[in-house]
BABADREN-143400 format. One record per residue (C-alpha): residue in three letters; y, x, z; residue number from 1; chain. Coordinates in Angstrom, 1 decimal. Layout:
BEGIN
@type ala | y Y | x X | z Z | seq NUM | mol A
...
// end
This chain:
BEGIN
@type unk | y 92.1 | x 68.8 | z 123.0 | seq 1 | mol A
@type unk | y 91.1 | x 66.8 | z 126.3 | seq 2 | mol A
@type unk | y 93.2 | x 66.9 | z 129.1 | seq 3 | mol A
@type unk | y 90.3 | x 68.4 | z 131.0 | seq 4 | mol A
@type unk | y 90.3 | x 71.4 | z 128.2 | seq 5 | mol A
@type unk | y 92.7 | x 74.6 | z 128.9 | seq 6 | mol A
@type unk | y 95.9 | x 75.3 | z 127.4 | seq 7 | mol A
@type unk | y 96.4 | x 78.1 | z 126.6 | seq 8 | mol A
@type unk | y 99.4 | x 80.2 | z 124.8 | seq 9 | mol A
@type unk | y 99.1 | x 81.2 | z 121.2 | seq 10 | mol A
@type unk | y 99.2 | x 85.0 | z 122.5 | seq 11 | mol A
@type unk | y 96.2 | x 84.5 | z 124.7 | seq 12 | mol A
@type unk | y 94.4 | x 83.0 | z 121.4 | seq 13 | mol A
@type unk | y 94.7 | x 85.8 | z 119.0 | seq 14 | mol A
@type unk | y 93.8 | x 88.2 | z 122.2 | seq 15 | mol A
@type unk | y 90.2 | x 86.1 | z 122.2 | seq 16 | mol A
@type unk | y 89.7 | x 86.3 | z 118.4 | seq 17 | mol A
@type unk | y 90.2 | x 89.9 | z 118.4 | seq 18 | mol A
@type unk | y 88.1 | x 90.3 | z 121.2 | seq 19 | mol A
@type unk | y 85.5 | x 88.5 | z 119.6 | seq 20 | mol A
@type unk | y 85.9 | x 89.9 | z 116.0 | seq 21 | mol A
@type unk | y 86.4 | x 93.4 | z 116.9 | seq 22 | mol A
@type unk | y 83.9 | x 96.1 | z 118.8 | seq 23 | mol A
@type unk | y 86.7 | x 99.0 | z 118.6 | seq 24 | mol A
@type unk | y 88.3 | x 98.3 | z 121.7 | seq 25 | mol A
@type unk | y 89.7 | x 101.4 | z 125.0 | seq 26 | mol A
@type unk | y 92.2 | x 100.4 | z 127.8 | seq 27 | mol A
@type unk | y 95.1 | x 103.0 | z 127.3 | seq 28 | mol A
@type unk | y 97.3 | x 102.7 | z 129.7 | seq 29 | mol A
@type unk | y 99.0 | x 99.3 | z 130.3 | seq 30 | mol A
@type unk | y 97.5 | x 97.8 | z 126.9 | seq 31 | mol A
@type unk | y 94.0 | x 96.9 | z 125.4 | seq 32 | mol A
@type unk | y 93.4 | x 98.4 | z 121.8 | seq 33 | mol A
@type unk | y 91.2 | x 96.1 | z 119.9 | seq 34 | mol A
@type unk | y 90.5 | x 96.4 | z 116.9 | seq 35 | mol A
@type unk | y 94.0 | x 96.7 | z 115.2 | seq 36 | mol A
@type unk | y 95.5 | x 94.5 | z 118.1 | seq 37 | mol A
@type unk | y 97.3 | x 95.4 | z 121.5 | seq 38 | mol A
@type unk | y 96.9 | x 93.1 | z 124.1 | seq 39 | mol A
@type unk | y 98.5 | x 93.5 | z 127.2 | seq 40 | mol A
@type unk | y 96.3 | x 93.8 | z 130.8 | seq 41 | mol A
@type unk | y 98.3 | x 90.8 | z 131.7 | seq 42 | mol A
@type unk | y 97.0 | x 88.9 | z 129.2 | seq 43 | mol A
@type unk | y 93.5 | x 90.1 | z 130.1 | seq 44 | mol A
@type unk | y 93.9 | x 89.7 | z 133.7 | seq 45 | mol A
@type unk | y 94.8 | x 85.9 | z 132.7 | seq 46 | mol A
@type unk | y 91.8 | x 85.3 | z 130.3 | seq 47 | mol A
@type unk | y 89.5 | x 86.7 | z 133.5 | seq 48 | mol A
@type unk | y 91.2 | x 84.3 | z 135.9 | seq 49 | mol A
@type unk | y 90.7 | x 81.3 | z 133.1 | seq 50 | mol A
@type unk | y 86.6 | x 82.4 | z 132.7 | seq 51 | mol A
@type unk | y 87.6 | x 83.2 | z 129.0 | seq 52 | mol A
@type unk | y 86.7 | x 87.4 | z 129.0 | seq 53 | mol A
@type unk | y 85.1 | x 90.0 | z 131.1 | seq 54 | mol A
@type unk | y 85.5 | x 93.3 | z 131.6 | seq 55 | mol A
@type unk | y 82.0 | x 95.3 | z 131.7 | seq 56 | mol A
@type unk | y 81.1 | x 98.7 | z 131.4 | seq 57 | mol A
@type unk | y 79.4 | x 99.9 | z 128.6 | seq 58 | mol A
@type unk | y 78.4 | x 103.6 | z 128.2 | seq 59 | mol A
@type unk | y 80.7 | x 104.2 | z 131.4 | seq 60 | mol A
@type unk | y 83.9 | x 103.0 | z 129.1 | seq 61 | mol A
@type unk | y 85.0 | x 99.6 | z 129.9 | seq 62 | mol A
@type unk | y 84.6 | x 96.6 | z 127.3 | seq 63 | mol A
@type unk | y 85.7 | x 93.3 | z 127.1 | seq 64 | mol A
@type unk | y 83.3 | x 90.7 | z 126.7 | seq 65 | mol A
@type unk | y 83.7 | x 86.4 | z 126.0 | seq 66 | mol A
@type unk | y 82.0 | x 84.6 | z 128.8 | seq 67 | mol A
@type unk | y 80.0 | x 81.3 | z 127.0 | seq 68 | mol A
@type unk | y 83.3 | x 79.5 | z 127.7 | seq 69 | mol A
@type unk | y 85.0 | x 81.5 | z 125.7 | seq 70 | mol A
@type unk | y 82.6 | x 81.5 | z 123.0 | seq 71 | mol A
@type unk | y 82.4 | x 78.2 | z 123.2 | seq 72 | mol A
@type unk | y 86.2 | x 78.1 | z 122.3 | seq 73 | mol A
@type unk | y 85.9 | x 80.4 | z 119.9 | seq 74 | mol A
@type unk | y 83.3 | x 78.0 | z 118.2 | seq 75 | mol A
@type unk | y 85.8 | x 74.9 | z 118.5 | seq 76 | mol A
@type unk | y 88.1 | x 76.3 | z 116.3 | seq 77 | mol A
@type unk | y 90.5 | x 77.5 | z 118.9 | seq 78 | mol A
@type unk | y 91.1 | x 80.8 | z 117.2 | seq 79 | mol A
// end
């Protein structure tokens, strides 16, 4: 990794894996369900803020999406 690449924590990894493996996925509450995963709206909040995920609505039930950076990290082997 390139010092110009983000860091980011091994929590925040396995949040974008699931993100991007799984298309189960409902805010309940103070958690994401995806898939078989719970990943807290802080977490989320900090993947927005890195450009990593976005929330969208789809069917009027929000989703979370990977921007292209974050399937771009996906695709590096990041997760």
């Amino acid at each position: 990794m390139t010092s110009g690449e983000k860091q980011l924590s091994r929590s925040a990894i396995r949040s974008l894996s699931a993100i991007h493996q799984y298309r189960y996925q409902r805010r309940s509450g103070r958690v994401w369900l995806v898939g078989d995963k719970r990943i807290s709206t802080s977490t989320v909040a900090s993947l927005e803020r890195e450009a990593f995920v976005r929330e969208i609505a789809s069917n009027g039930a929000p989703r979370l999406v990977l921007t292209d950076e974050g399937k771009r990290f996906i695709s590096q082997g990041g997760g």
